[in-house]
C-alpha positions as CSV (number, residue, x, y, z in Angstrom):
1,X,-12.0,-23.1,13.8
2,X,-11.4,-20.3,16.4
3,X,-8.6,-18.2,16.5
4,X,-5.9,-18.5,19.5
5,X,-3.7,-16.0,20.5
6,X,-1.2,-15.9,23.5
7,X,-1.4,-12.0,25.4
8,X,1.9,-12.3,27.3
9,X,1.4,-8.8,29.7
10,X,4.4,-7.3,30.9
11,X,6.9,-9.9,29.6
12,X,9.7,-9.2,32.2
13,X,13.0,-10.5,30.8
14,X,17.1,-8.7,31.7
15,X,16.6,-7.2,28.6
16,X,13.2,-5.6,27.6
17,X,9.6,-5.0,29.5
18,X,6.8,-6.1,26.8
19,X,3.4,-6.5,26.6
20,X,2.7,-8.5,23.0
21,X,0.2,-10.4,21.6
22,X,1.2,-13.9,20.2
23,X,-1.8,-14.8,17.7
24,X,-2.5,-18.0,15.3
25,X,-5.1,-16.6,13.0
26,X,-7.7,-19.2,11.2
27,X,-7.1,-21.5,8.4
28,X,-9.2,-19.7,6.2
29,X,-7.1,-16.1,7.5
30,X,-4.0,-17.6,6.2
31,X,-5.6,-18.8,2.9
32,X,-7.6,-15.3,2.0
33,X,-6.8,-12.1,4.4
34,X,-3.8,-10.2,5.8
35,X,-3.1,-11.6,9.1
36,X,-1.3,-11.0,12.3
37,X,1.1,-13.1,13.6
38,X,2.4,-10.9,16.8
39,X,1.9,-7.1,18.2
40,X,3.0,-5.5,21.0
41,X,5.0,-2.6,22.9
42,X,8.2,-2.9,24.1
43,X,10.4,-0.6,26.3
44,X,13.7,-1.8,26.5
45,X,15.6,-2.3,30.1
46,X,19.5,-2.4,28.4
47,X,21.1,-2.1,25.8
48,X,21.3,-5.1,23.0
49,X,20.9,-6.8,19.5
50,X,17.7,-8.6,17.9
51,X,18.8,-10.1,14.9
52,X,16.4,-12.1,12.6
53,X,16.0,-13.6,9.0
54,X,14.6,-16.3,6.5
55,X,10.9,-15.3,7.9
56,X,7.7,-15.4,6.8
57,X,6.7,-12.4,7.8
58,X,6.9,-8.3,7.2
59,X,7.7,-6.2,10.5
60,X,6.3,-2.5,10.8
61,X,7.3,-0.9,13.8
62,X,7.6,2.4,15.2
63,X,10.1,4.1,17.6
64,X,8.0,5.9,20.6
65,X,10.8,7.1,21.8
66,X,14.5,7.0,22.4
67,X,17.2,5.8,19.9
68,X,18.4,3.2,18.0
69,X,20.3,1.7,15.1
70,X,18.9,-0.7,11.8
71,X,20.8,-2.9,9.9
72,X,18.5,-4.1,6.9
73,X,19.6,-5.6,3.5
74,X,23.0,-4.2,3.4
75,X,22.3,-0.6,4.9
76,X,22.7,1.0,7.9
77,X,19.7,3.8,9.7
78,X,19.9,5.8,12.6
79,X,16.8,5.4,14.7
80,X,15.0,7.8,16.9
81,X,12.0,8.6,18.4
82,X,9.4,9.4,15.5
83,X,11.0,6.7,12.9
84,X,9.0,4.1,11.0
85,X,10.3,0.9,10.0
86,X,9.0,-1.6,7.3
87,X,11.0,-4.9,6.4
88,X,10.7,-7.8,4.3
89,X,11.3,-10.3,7.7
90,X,13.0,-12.6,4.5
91,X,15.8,-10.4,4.2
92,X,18.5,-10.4,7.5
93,X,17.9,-7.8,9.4
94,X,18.9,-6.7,13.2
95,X,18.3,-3.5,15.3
96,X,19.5,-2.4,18.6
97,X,18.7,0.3,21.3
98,X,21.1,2.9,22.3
99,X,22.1,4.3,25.0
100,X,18.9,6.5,25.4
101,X,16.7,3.0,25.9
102,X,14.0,3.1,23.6
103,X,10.5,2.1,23.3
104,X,8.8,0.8,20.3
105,X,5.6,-1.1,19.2
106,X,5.2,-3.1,16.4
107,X,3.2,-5.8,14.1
108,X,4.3,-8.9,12.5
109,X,2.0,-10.1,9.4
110,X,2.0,-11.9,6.4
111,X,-0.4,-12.6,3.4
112,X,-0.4,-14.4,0.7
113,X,-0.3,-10.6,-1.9
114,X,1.4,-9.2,0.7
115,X,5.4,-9.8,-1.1
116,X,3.7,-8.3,-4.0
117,X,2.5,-5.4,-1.9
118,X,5.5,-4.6,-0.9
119,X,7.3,-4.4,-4.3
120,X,4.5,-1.9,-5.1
121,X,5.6,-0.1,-1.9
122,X,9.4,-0.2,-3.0
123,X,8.7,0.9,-6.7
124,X,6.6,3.9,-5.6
125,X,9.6,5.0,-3.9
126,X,9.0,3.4,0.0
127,X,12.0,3.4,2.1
128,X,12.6,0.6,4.8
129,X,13.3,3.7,7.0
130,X,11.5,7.0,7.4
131,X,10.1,10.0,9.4
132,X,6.2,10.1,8.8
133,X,4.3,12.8,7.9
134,X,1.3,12.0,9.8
135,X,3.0,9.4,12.7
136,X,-0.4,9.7,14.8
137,X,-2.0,7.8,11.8
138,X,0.4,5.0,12.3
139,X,0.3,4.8,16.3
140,X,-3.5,4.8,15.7
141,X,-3.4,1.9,14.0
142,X,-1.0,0.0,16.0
143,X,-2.7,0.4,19.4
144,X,-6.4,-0.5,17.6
145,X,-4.6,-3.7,16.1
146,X,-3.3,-4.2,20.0
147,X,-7.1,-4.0,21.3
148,X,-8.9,-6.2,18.8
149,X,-6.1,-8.8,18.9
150,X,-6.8,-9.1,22.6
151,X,-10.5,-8.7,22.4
152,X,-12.6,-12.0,23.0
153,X,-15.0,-11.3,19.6
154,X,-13.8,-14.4,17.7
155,X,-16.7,-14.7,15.2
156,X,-14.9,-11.5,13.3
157,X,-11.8,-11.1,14.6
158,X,-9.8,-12.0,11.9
159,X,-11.7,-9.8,9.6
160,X,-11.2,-6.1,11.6
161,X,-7.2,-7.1,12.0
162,X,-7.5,-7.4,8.2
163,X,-9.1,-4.0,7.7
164,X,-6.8,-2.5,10.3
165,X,-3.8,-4.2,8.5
166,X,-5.0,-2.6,4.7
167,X,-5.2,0.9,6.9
168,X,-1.7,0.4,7.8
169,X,-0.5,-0.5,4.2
170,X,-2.9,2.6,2.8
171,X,-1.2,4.6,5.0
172,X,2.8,3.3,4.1
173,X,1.8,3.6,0.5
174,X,0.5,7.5,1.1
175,X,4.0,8.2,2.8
176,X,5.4,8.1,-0.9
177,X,2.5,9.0,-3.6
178,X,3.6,11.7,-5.6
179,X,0.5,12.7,-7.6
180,X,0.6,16.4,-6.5
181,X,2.3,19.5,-7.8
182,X,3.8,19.8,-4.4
183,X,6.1,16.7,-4.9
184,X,6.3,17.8,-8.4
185,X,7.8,21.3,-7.7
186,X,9.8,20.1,-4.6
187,X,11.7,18.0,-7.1
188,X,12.2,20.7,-9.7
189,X,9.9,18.6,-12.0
190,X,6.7,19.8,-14.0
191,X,3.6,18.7,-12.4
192,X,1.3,16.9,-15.0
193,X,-1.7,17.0,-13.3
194,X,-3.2,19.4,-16.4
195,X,-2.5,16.0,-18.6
196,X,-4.2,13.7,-16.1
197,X,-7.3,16.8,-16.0
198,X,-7.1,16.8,-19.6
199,X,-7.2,12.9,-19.8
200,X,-10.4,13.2,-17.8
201,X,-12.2,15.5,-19.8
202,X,-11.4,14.5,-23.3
203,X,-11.1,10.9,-23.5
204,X,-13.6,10.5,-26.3
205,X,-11.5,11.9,-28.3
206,X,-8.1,10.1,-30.2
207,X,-5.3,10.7,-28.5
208,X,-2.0,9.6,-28.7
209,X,1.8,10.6,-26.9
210,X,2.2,12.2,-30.2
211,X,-0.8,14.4,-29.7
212,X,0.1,15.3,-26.1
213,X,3.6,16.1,-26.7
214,X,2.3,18.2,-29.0
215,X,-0.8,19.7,-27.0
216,X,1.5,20.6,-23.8
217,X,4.9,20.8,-25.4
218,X,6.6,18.2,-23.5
219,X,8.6,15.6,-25.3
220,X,6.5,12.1,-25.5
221,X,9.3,9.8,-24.0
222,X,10.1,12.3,-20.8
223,X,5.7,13.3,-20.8
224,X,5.5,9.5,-20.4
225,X,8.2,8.8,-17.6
226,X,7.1,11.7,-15.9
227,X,3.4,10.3,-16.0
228,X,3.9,7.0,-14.9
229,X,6.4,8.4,-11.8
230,X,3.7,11.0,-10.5
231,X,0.8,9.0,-10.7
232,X,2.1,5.3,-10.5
233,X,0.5,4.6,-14.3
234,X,1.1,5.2,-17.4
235,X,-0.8,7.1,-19.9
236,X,-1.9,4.6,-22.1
237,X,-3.1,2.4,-18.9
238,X,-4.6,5.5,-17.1
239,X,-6.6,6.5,-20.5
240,X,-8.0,3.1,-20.8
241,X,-8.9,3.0,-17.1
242,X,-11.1,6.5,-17.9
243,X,-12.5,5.0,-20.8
244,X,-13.4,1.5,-19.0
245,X,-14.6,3.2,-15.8
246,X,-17.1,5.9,-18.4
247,X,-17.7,2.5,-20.2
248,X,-19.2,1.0,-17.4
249,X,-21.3,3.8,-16.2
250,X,-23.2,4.2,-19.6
251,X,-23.7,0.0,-19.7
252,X,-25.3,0.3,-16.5
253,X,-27.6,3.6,-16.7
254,X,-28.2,3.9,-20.6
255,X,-29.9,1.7,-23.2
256,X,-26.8,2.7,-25.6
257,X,-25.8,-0.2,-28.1
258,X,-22.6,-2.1,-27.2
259,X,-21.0,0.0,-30.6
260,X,-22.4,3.3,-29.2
261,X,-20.8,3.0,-25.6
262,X,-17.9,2.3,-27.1
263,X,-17.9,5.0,-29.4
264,X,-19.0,7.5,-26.6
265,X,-15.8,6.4,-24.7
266,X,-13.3,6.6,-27.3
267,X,-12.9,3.2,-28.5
268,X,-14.6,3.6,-32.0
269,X,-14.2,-0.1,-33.1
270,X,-16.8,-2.2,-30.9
271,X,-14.3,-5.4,-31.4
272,X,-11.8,-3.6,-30.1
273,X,-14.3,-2.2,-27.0
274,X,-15.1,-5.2,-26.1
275,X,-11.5,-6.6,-26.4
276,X,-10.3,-4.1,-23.6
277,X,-13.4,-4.1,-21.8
278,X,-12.4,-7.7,-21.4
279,X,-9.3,-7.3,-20.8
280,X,-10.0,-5.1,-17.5
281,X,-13.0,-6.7,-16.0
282,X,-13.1,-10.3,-17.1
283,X,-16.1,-10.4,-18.8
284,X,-17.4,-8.8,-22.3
285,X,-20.1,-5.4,-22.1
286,X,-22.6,-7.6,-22.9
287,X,-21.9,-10.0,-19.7
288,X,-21.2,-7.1,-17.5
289,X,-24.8,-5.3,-18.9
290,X,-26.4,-8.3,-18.0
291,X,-25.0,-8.3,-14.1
292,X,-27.0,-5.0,-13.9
């Protein structure tokens, strides 16, 4: 089945000047990739209102420039030139142009992980509005999403608009990581990236919250929080993703018993190795040795 799309150029209406791509990805786009269902610019000609809701889609557009207003899920933003927006197309939503008639280009696109996506996006702190660190990134993106929709390459299409559409959500996820001590200090917080460092170098050994607390003299139940809000993990999870990660390494390069790996990696009893080796990838040591 080939894709379709519909490249209106220079839509002329009373109220905006836009060149947008209309596009009806594959069957089997719908079923296994991100996918784009409309991108374009847009430069409006007057002021007005777009109002939409109860869609099956997420929006992500940028202002190029001028100004503008957002109502989204209850709240109100003031829009101007440099702004990114990223909505839930569910959720009623409208925006209009001021005054100072703005321009803007945007995507529409859905997939089927994509409303979990977008939790993960609100949990680590992503805003419906905000002013980009690094806006060339996302106007990057955009016009290269503009060009392959529009190109006539059909036998892969659908697969570059889905690596161009994971760019754009790396990049809206970066926005609002706070691993660093920069985030750390500019929100009068301790930075733990000596416990992550230490978690990295010493995971063959036992260690428990009791033991941190002790070893950097932070209390267990704010160490933990803390942990979990810089690096979007907890401790226990992050520890076992080291171990796993070793785990697989020494499976693969070494002719180390099932028991010795796991003893190597800090998981001293091979039932309970294999248990969370299991529980990560899906398949026991012995299965995953055998892939290799």
């Amino acid at each position: 089945m080939k894709t379709s799309l519909f490249h209106g150029t220079e839509f002329h209406g009373t109220m905006v000047s836009s060149n947008r791509i209309i596009y009806t990805p594959s069957a089997f786009s719908r079923s296994n990739l991100l996918y784009l269902q409309e991108t374009g610019r847009l430069q409006a000609r007057k002021p007005h209102v777009s109002k939409r809701e109860n869609l099956s889609s997420f929006l992500f557009f940028m202002v190029i420039s001028g100004s503008g207003s957002l109502t989204y899920d209850g709240r109100n933003f003031s829009l101007s030139a440099g702004d990114c927006i990223f909505l839930d197309c569910k959720r009623p939503y409208s925006h209009c142009t001021s005054n100072e008639l703005w321009s803007l280009k945007w995507v529409h696109f859905y997939g089927q992980n994509l409303k979990n996506i977008y939790k993960k996006y609100l949990e680590t702190g992503g805003q419906p509005c905000f002013r980009s660190r690094r806006p060339e990134g996302f106007v990057s993106v955009l016009d290269d999403l503009f060009h392959i929709a529009s190109s006539e390459d059909n036998t892969i299409r659908d697969m570059k608009i889905c690596e161009k559409l994971t760019a754009l959500l790396v990049l809206l996820l970066e926005e609002f990581q706070r691993p660093s001590a920069v985030s750390a200090k500019a929100s009068g917080r301790r930075s733990l990236q000596e416990v992550k460092d230490y978690l990295d170098t010493f995971y063959p050994q036992k260690i428990t919250l009791d033991f941190l607390e002790n070893q950097f003299f932070l209390n267990k139940f704010y160490l933990s929080r803390l942990f979990k809000e810089q690096f979007g993990i907890s401790v226990n999870q992050y520890l076992l993703q080291v171990r796993i990660t070793r785990a697989k390494h020494l499976l693969r390069f070494t002719s180390l018993s099932i028991e010795e790996t796991g003893q190597k990696c800090g998981m001293e009893d091979a039932n309970y190795f294999s248990r969370m080796f299991k529980k990560v990838e899906g398949m026991t040591p012995r299965d995953y040795r055998k892939l290799w």
